[in-house]
C-alpha positions as CSV (number, residue, x, y, z in Angstrom):
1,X,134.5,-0.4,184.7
2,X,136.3,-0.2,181.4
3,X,136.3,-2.6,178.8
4,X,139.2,-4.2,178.0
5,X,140.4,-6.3,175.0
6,X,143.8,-7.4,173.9
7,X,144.0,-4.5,171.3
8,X,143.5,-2.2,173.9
9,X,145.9,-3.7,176.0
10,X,148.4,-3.6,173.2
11,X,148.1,-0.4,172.8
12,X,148.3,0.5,176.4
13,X,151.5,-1.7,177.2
14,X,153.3,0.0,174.0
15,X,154.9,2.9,176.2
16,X,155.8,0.9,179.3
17,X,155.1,0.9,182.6
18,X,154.3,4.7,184.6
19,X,152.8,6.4,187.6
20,X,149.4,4.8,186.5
21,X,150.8,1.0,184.7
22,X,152.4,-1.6,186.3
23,X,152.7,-5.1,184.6
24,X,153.8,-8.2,186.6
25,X,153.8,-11.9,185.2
26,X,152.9,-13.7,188.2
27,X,151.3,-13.2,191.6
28,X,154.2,-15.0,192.9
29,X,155.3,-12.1,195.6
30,X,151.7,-11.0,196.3
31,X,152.7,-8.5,199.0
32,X,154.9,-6.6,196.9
33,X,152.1,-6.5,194.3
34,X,149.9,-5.7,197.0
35,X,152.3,-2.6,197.5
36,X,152.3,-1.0,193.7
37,X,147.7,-0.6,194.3
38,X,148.4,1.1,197.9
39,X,150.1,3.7,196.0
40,X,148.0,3.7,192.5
41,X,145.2,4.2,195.1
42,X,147.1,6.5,197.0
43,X,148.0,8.8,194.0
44,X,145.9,8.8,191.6
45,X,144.2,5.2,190.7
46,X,145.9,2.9,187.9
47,X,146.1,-0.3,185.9
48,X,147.9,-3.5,187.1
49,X,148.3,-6.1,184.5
50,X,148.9,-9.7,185.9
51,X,149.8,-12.1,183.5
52,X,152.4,-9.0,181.2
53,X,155.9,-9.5,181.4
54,X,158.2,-6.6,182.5
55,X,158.9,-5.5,178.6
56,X,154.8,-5.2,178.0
57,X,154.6,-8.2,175.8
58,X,151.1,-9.8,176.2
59,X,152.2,-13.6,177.0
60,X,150.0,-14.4,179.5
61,X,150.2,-16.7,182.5
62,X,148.9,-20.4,183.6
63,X,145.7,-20.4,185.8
64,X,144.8,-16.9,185.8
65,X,142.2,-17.8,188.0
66,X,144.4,-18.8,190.8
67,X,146.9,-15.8,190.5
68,X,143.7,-13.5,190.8
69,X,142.5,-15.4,193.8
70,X,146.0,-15.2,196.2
71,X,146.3,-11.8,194.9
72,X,142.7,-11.2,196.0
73,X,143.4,-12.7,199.3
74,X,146.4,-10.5,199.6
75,X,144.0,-7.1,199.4
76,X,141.5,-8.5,201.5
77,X,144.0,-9.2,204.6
78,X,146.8,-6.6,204.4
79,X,145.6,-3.1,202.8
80,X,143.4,-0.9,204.9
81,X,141.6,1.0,204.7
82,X,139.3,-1.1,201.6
83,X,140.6,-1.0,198.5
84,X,138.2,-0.3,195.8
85,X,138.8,-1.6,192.3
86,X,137.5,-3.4,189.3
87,X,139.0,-7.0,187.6
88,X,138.3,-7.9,184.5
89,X,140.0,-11.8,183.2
90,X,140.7,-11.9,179.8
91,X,141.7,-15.7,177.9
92,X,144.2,-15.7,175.6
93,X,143.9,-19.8,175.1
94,X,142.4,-22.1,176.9
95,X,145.3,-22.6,179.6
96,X,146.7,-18.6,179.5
97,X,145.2,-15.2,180.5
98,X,145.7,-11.9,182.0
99,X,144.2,-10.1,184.6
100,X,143.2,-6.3,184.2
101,X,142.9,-5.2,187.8
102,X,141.5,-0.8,187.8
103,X,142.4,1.0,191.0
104,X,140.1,3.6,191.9
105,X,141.9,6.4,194.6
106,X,140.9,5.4,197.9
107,X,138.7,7.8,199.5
108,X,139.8,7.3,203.3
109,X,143.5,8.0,203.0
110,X,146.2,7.0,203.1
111,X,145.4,3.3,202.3
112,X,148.3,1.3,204.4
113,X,149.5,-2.0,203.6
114,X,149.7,-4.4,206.5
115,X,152.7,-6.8,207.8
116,X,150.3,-9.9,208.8
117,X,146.3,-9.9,208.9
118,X,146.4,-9.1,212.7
119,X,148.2,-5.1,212.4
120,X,146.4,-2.2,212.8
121,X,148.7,-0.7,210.7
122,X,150.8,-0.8,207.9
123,X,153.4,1.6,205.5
124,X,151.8,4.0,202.9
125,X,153.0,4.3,199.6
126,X,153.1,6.4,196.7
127,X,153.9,6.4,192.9
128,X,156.7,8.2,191.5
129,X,156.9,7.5,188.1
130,X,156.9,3.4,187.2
131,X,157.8,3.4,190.9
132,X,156.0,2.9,194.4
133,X,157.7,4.4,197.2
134,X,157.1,4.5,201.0
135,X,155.4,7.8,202.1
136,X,156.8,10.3,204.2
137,X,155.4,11.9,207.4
138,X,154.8,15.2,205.3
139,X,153.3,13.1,202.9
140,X,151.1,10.8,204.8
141,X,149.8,13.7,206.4
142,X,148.9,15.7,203.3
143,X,147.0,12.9,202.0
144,X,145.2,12.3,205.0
145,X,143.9,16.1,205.2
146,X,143.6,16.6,201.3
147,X,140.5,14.2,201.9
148,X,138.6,16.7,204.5
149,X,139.0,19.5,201.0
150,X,138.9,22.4,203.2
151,X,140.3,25.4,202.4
152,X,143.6,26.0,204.4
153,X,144.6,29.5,205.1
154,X,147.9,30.3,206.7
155,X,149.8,34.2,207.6
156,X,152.9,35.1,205.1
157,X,155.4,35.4,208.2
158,X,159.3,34.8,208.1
159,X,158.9,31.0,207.6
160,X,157.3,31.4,205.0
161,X,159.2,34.3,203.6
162,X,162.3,32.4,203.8
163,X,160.9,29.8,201.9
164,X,159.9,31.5,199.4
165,X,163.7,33.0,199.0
166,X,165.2,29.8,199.2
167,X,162.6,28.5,195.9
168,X,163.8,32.0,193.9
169,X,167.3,31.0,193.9
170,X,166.0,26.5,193.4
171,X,163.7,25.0,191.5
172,X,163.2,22.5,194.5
173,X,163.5,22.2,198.0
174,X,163.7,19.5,200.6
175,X,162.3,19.4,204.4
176,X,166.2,19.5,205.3
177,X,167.2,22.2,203.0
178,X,164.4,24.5,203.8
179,X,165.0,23.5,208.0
180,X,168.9,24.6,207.7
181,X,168.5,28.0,205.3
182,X,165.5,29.3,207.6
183,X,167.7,28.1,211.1
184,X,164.2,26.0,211.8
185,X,163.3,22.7,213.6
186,X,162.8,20.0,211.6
187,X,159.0,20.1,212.9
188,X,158.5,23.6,212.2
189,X,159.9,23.4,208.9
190,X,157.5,19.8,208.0
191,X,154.1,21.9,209.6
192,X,155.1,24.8,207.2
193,X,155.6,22.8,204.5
194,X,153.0,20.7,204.6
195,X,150.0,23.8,205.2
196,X,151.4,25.4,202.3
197,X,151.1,22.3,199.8
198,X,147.9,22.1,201.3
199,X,147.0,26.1,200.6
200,X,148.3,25.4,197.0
201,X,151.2,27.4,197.1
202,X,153.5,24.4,196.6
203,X,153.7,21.1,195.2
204,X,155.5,17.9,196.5
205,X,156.8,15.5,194.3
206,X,157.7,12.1,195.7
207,X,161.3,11.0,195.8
208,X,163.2,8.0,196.8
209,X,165.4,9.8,199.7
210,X,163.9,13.1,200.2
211,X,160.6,14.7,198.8
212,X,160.9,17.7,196.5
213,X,158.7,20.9,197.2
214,X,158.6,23.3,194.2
215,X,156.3,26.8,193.9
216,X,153.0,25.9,191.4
C-alpha cells in the first residue's frame, strides 16, 4: 500500500481524472462508484479519491468515516468476484477528510457488478480514458481467458487474411466492419477477433458504441 499525503495528492489531482483516477465528492450514488473499481480492476488497477470534487480540488467531505463505510458495503454486496484493494483516510480538519481507495486488477476476471445482493451476476466494465464503460462479449471474453496466460495459436486462413486487408487500408476496425468486408457471421467474425487479440496480433481498445481492433 502506498503512502499517501495531501502533497501527493495535489500533485496527482493536477492533471485530472484518467483510465487510472477517478475523484468523486460523496458516496452518495454508491453503485455507480461501485462501477468506476469493477473497471479500474478490470483494466489495469487505479485510484478513487472520495471526498475530491470533479475539478481535483482537495475540499474534502463531512464524515469520511461514514462515506467509506456504505461504499464498503457497496463492494462487499454487489461486485464479484472479491475485489482487492487498499484504503487509506486522510483528515484535513477535524470534521473533513478524503478517502484514498487503490485498486489492484482482479485476478479472477472479469469482476461483475451486481443488481441486488441476491444475483449471481452482474455487467463488467472497463475504462476508456476518465471513463467506465460496459464490456462487450469480445471483451468479457478476452479478459476472462487473458487470466489462464496460455499461449494461443491460430492458422493464417482467409478470415484472417481478410482482416488483415481490411487494417492495411484502416487504422481500426469494428466486429461489424470486419463481419460485412469478409461476408462473415457476426460469430465467426467475434471468435476471430477475439483469438487474434489474444495471439497478440491485435489490440482492442474500448469504445462507447463499438470496440476498436487495430494491428500492434
Amino acid at each position: 500500500m502506498e503512502n499517501w499525503s495531501i502533497r501527493r495528492l495535489n500533485v496527482l489531482t493536477k492533471n485530472g481524472e484518467g483510465i487510472h483516477l477517478e475523484f468523486k465528492k460523496k458516496a452518495n450514488f454508491p453503485e455507480k462508484i461501485a462501477k468506476e473499481l469493477v473497471a479500474f480492476a478490470n483494466t489495469q488497477g487505479g485510484v478513487l479519491l472520495l471526498g475530491v470534487d470533479d475539478d481535483g480540488t482537495i475540499s474534502g467531505t463531512r464524515n469520511i468515516e461514514g462515506e467509506v463505510f456504505v461504499l464498503e458495503q457497496t463492494i462487499e454486496n454487489l461486485i464479484w468476484p472479491k475485489l482487492n484493494y487498499d484504503l487509506q483516510i486522510i483528515k484535513l480538519n477535524e470534521k473533513k477528510g478524503i478517502a484514498v481507495f487503490e485498486i489492484q486488477k482482479g485476478e479472477k476476471l472479469p469482476l461483475q457488478l451486481k443488481e441486488n445482493i441476491d444475483a449471481k451476476s452482474g455487467k463488467a466494465y472497463v475504462r476508456a480514458g476518465d471513463q467506465s464503460l460496459q464490456a462487450t462479449k469480445e471483451m468479457r471474453e478476452i479478459l476472462k481467458r487473458r487470466v489462464k496466460a496460455k499461449d494461443t495459436q491460430f492458422t493464417f486462413g482467409e478470415k484472417e487474411r481478410a482482416l488483415m486487408e481490411l487494417l492495411e487500408n484502416n487504422q481500426t476496425v469494428t466486429l461489424i466492419e470486419y463481419a460485412k468486408a469478409a461476408n462473415l457471421s457476426k460469430f465467426i467474425a467475434s471468435r476471430t477477433l477475439i483469438k487474434l487479440v489474444l495471439a497478440n496480433v491485435l489490440e482492442i481498445e474500448p469504445e462507447e458504441r463499438e470496440d476498436l481492433y487495430f494491428r500492434k
